[in-house]
FIRODO-417549 format. One record per atom (N, C-alpha, C, O): atom name; x, y, z; residue in three letters. Coordinates in Angstrom, 3 decimals, padded with zeros to 6 digits, m for minus. Example, Ala and Ser with C-alpha at 12.3 -4.5 7.8 and 13.67 -1.06 7.14 Angstrom:
<doses>
N:013.190:m005.690:007.800:ala
CA:012.300:m004.500:007.800:ala
C:013.200:m003.300:007.800:ala
O:014.236:m003.319:008.465:ala
N:012.850:m002.250:007.080:ser
CA:013.670:m001.060:007.140:ser
C:012.900:000.030:007.870:ser
O:013.409:001.138:008.039:ser
</doses>
This chain:
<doses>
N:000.850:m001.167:000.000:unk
CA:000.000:000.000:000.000:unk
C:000.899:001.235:000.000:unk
O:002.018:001.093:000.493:unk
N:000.632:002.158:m000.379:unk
CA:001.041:003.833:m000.922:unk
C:000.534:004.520:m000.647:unk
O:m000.608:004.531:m001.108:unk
N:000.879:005.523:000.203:unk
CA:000.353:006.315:000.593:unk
C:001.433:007.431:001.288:unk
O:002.561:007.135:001.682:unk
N:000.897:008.612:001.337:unk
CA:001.896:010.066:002.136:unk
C:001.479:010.005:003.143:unk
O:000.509:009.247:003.154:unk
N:001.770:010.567:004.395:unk
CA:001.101:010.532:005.375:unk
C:001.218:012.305:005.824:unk
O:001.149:012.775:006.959:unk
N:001.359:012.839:004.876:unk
CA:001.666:014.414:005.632:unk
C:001.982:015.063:004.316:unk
O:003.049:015.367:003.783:unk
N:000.614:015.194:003.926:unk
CA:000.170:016.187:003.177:unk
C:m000.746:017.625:003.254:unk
O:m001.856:017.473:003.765:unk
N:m000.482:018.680:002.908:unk
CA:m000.937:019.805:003.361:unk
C:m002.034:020.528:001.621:unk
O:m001.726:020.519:000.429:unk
N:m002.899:020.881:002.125:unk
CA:m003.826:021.830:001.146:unk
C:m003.524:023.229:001.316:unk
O:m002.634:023.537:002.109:unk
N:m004.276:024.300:000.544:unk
CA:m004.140:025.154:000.732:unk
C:m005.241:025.323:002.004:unk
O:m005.053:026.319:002.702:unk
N:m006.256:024.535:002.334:unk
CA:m006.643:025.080:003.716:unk
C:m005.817:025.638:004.935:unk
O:m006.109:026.438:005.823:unk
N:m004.539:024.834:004.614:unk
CA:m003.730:024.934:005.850:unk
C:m003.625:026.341:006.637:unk
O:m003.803:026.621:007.822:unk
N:m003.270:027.108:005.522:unk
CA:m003.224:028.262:006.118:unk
C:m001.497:029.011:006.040:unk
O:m000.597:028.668:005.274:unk
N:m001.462:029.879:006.882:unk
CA:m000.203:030.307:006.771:unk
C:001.074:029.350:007.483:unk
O:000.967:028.712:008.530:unk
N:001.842:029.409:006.932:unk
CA:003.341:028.394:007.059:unk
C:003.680:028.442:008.981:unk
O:003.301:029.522:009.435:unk
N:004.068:027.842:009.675:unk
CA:004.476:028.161:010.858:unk
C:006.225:028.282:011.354:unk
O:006.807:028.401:012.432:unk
N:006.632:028.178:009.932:unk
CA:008.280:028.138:010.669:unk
C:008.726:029.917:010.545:unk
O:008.401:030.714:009.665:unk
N:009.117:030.019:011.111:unk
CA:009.918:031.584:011.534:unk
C:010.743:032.263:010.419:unk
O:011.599:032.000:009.574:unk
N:010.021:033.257:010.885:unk
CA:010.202:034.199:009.730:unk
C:009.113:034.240:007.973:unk
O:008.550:035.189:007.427:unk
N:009.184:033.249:007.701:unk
CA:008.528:032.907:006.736:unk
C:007.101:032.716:006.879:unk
O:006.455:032.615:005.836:unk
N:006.438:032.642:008.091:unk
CA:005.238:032.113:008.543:unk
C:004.034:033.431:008.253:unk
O:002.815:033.268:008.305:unk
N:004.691:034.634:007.968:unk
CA:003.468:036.072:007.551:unk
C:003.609:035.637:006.337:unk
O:002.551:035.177:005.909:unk
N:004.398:035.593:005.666:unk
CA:004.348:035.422:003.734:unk
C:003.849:034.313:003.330:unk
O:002.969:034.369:002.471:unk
N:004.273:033.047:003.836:unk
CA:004.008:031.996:002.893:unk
C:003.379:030.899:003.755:unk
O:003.690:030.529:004.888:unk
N:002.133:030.352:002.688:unk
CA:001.339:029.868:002.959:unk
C:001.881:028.383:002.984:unk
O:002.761:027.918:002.259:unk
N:001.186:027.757:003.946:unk
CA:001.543:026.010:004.226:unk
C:001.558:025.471:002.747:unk
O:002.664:025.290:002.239:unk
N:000.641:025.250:002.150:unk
CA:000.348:025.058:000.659:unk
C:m000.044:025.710:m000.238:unk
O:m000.411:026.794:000.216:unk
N:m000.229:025.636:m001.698:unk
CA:m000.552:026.531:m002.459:unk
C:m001.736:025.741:m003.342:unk
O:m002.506:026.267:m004.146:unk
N:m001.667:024.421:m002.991:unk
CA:m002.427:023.444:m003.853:unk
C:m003.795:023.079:m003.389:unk
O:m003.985:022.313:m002.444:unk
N:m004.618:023.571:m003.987:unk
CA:m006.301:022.899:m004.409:unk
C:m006.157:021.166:m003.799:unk
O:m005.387:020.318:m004.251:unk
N:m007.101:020.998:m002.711:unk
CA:m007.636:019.907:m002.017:unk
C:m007.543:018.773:m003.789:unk
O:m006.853:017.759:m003.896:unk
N:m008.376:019.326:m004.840:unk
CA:m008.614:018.352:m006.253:unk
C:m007.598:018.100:m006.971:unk
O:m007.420:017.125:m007.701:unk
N:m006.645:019.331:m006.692:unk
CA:m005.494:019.113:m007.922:unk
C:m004.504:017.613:m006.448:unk
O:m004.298:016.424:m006.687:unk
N:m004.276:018.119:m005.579:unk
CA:m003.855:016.915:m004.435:unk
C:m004.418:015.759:m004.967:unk
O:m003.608:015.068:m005.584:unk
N:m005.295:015.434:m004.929:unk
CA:m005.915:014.304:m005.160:unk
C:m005.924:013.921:m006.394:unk
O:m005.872:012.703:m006.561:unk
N:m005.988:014.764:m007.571:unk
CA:m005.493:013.951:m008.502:unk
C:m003.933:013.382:m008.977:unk
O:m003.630:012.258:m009.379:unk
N:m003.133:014.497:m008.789:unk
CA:m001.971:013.953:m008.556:unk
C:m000.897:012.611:m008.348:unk
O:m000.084:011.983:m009.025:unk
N:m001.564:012.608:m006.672:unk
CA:m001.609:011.546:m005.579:unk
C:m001.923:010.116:m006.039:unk
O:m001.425:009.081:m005.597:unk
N:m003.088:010.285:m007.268:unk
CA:m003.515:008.958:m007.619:unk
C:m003.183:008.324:m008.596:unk
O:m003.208:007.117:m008.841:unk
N:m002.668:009.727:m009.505:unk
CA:m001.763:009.846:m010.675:unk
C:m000.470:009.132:m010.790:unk
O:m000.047:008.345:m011.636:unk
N:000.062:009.643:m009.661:unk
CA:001.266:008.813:m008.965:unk
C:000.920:007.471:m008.166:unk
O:001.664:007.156:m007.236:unk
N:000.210:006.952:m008.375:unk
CA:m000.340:005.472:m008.119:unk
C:m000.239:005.337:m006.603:unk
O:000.368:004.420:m006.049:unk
N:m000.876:006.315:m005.981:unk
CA:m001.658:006.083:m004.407:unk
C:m002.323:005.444:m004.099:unk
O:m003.326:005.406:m004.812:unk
N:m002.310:004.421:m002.786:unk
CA:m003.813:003.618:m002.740:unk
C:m004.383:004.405:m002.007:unk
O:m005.538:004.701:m002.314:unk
N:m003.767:005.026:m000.767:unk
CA:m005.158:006.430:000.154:unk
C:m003.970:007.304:000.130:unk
O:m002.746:007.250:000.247:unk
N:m005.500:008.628:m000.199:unk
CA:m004.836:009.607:m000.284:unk
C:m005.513:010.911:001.427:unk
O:m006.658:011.266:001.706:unk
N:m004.092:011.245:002.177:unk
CA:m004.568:011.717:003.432:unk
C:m004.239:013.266:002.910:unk
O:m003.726:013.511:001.818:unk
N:m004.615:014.221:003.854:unk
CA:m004.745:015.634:004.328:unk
C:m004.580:015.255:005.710:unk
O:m005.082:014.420:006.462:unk
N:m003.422:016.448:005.809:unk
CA:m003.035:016.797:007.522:unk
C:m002.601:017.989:007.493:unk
O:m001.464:018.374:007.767:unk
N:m003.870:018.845:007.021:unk
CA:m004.328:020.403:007.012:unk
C:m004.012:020.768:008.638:unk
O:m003.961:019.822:009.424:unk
N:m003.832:021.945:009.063:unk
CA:m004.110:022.782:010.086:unk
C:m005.260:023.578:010.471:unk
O:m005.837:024.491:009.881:unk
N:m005.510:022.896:011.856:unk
CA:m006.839:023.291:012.147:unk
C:m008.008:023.676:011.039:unk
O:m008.545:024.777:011.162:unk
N:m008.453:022.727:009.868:unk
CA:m009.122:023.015:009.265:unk
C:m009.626:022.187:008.570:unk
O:m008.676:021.661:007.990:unk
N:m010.778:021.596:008.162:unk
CA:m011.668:020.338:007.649:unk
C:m011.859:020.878:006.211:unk
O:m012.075:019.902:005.492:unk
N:m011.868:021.836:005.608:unk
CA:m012.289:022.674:004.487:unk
C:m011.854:021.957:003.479:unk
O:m012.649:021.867:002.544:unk
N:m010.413:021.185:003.316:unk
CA:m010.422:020.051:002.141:unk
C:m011.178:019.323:002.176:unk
O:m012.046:019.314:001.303:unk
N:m011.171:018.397:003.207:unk
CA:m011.975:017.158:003.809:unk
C:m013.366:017.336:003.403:unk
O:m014.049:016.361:003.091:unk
N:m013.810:018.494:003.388:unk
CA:m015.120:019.013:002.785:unk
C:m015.424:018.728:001.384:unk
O:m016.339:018.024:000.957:unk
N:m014.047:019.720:000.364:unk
CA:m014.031:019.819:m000.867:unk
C:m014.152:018.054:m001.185:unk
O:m014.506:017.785:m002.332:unk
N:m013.945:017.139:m000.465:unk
CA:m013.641:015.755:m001.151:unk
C:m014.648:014.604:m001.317:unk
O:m014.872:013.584:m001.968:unk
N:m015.204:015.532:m000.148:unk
CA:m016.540:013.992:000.541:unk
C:m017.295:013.628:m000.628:unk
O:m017.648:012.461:m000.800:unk
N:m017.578:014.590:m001.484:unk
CA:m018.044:013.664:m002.809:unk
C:m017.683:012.793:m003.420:unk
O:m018.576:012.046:m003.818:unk
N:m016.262:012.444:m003.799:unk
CA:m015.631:010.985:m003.837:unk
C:m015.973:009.617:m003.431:unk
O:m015.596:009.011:m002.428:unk
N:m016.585:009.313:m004.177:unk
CA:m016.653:007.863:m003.889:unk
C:m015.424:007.104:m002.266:unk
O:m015.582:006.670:m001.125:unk
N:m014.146:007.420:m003.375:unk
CA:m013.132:006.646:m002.611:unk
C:m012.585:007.293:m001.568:unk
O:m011.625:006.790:m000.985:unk
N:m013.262:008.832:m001.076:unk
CA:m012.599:009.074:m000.072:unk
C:m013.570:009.077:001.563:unk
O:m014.666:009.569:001.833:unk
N:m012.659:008.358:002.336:unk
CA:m013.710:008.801:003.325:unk
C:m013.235:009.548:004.518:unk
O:m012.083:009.228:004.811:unk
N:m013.686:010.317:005.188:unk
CA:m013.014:010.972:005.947:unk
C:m013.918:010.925:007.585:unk
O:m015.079:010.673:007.908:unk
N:m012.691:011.304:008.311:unk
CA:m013.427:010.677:009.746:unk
C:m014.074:011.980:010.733:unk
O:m013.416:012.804:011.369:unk
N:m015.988:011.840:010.606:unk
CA:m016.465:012.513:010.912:unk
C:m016.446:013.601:012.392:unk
O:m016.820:014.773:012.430:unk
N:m016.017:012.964:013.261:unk
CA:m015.499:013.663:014.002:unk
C:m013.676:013.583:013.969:unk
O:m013.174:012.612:014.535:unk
N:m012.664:014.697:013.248:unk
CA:m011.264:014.675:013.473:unk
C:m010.923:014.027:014.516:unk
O:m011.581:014.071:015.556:unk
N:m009.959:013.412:014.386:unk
CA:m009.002:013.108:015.412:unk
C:m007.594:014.055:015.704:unk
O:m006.562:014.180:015.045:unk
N:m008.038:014.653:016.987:unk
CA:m007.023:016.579:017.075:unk
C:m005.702:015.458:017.674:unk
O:m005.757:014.497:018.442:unk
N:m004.471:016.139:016.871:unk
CA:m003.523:016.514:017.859:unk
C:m003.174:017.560:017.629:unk
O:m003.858:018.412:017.063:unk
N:m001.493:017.763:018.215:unk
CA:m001.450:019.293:018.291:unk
C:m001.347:019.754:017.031:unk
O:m000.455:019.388:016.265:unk
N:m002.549:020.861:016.635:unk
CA:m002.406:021.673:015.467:unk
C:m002.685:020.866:014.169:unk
O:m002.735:021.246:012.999:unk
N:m002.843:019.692:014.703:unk
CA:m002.953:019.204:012.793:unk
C:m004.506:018.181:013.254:unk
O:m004.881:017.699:014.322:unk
N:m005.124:018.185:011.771:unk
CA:m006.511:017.169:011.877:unk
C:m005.774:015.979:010.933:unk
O:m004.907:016.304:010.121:unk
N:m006.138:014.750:011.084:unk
CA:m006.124:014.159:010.300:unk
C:m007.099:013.218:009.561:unk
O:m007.928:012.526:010.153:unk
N:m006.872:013.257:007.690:unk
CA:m008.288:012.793:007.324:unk
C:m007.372:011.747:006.286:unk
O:m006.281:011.925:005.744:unk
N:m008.299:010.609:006.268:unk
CA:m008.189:009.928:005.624:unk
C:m008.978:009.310:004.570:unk
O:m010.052:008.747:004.783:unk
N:m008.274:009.456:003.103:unk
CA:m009.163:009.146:002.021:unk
C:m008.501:008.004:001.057:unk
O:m007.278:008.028:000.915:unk
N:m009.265:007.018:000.401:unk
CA:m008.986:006.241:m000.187:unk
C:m009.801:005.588:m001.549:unk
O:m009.318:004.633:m002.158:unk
</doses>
């Protein structure tokens, strides 16, 4: 099985490492263009581990193959969703 385990959307939001964290954003990439990609490159699940934010996880739920877990599972600062 294939899969990333720490992938970021543009939900993420702004970057958190120093200095760089006012300018540049965690990601720049569309929740759809991720996912096609991902599968493109012969993924069997494809995850999001956005920051504090479900808003991909949203963009996806129409997918057949993705499913994502209705209540997040929090740790610090990151959700994680899983799609396949």
């Amino acid at each position: 099985m294939k899969c990333d385990l720490h992938v970021h959307s543009q939900h993420s939001g702004m970057c958190s490492t120093p200095l760089v964290g006012r300018i540049c954003p965690e990601s720049y990439s569309a929740p759809e263009r991720i996912y096609a990609t991902l599968k493109k490159r012969g993924m069997d699940l494809v995850t999001l581990t956005d920051h504090d934010s479900i808003g991909a996880a949203e963009s996806l739920r129409h997918r057949p193959d993705f499913h994502g877990s209705p209540p997040p599972r929090r740790f610090p600062a990151v959700y994680f969703y899983f799609g396949w």
